[in-house]
SERO-4910 file (N, C-alpha, C, O; in steps of 0.05 Angstrom, whole numbers):
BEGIN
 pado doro    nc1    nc2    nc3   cac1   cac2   cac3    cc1    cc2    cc3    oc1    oc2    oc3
  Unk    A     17    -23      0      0      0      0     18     25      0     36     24     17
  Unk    A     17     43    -13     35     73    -17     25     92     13      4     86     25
  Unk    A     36    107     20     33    127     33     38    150     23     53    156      4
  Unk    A     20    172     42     29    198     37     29    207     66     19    196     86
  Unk    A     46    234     64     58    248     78     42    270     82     35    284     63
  Unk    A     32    274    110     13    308    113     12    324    129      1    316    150
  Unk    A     21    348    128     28    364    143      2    385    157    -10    404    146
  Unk    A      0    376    180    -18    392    186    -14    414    213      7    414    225
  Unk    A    -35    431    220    -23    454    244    -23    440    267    -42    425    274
  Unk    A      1    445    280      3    433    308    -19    436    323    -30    415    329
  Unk    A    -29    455    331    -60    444    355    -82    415    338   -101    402    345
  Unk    A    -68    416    317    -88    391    308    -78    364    310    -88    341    309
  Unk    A    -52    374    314    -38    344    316    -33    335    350    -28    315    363
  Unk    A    -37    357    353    -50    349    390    -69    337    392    -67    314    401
  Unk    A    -90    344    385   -118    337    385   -112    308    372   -121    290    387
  Unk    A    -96    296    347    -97    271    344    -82    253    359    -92    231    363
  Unk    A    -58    259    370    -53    242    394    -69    233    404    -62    209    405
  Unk    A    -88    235    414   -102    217    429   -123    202    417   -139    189    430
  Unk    A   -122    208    380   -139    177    379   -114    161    367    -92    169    360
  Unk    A   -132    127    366   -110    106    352    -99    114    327   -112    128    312
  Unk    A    -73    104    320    -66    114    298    -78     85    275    -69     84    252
  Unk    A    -89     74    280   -102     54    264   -129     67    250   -138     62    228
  Unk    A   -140     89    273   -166    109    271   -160    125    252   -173    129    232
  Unk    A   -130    140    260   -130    162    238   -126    146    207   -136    157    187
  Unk    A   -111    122    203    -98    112    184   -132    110    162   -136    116    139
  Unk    A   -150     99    181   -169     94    164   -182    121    151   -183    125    127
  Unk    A   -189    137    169   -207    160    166   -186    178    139   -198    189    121
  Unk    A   -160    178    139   -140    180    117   -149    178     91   -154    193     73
  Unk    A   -149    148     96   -161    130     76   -192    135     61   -197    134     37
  Unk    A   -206    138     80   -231    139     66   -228    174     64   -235    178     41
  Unk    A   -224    190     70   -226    224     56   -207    217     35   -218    227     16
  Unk    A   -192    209     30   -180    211      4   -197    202    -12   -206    219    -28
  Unk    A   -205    176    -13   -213    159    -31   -239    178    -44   -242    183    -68
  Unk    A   -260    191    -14   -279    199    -25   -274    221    -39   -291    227    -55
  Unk    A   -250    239    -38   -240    267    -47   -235    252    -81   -241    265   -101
  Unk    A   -228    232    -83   -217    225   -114   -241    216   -125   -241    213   -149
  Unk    A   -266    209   -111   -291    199   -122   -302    218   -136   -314    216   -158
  Unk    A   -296    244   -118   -319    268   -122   -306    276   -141   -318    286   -160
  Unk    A   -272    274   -142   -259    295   -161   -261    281   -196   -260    293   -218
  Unk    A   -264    259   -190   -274    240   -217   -300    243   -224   -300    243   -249
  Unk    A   -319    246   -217   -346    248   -226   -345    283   -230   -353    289   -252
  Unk    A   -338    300   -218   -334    334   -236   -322    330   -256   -330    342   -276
  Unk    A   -298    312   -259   -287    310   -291   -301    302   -311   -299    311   -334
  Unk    A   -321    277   -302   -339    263   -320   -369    292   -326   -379    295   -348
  Unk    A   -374    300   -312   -389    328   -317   -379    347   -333   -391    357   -352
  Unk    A   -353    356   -324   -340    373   -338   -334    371   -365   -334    390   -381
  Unk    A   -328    340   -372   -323    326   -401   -341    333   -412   -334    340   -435
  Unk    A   -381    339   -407   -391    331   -430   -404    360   -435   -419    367   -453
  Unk    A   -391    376   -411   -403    412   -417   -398    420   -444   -379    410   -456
  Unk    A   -410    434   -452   -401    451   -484   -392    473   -472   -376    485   -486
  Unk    A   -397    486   -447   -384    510   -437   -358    514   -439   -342    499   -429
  Unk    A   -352    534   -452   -322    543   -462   -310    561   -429   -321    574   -411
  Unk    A   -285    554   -435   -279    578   -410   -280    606   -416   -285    624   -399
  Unk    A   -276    608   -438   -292    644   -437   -320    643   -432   -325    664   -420
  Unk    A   -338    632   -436   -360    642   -432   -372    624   -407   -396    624   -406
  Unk    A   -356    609   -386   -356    607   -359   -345    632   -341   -354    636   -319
  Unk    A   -321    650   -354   -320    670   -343   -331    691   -343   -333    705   -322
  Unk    A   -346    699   -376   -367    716   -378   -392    714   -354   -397    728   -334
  Unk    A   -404    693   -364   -420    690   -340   -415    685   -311   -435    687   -297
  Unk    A   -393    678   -299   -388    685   -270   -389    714   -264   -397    725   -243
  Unk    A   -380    725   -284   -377    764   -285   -407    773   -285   -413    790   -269
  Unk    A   -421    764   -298   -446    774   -301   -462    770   -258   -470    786   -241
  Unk    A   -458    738   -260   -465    730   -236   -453    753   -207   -465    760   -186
  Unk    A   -436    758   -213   -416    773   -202   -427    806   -186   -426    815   -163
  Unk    A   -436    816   -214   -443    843   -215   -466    839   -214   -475    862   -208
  Unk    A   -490    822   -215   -512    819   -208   -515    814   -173   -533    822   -157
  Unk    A   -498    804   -170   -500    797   -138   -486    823   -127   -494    827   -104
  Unk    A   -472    837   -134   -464    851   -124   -490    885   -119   -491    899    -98
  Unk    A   -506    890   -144   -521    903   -142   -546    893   -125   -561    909   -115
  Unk    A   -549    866   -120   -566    858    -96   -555    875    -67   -565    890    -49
  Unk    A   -538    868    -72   -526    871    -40   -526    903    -32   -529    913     -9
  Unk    A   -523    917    -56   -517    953    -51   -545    956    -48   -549    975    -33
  Unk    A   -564    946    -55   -598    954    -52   -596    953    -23   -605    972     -9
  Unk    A   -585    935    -13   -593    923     14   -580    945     30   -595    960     41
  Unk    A   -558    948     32   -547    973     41   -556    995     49   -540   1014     56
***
């Protein structure tokens, strides 16, 4: 089985001391696995978009400045 190496902030690695390292090994295991599930099925979505990246950016811009004139109303 391969390993990886992960660096995380010390108050968290306090906090894992005290569970088994058999606990963390698994919970490892399954967030990865599910992180590569999810990240495979957006690619299989992403594959069959016709959306071009210009006009994913166009329209985030639009989304953008529309939300943004929501918010100054509210103001």
């Amino acid at each position: 089985m391969a390993e990886i190496v992960v660096k995380i902030p010390e108050d968290l690695g306090l906090e894992m001391k005290e569970i088994p390292e058999t606990t963390l090994s698994l919970l490892a295991s399954r967030l990865v696995k599910e992180e590569f599930e999810r990240l495979a099925r957006l690619r299989r979505i992403v594959s069959k978009s016709e959306l071009t990246e210009e006009k994913a950016l166009e329209l985030s811009t639009k989304i953008s400045e529309s939300l943004a004139k929501r918010y100054e109303k509210m103001l």
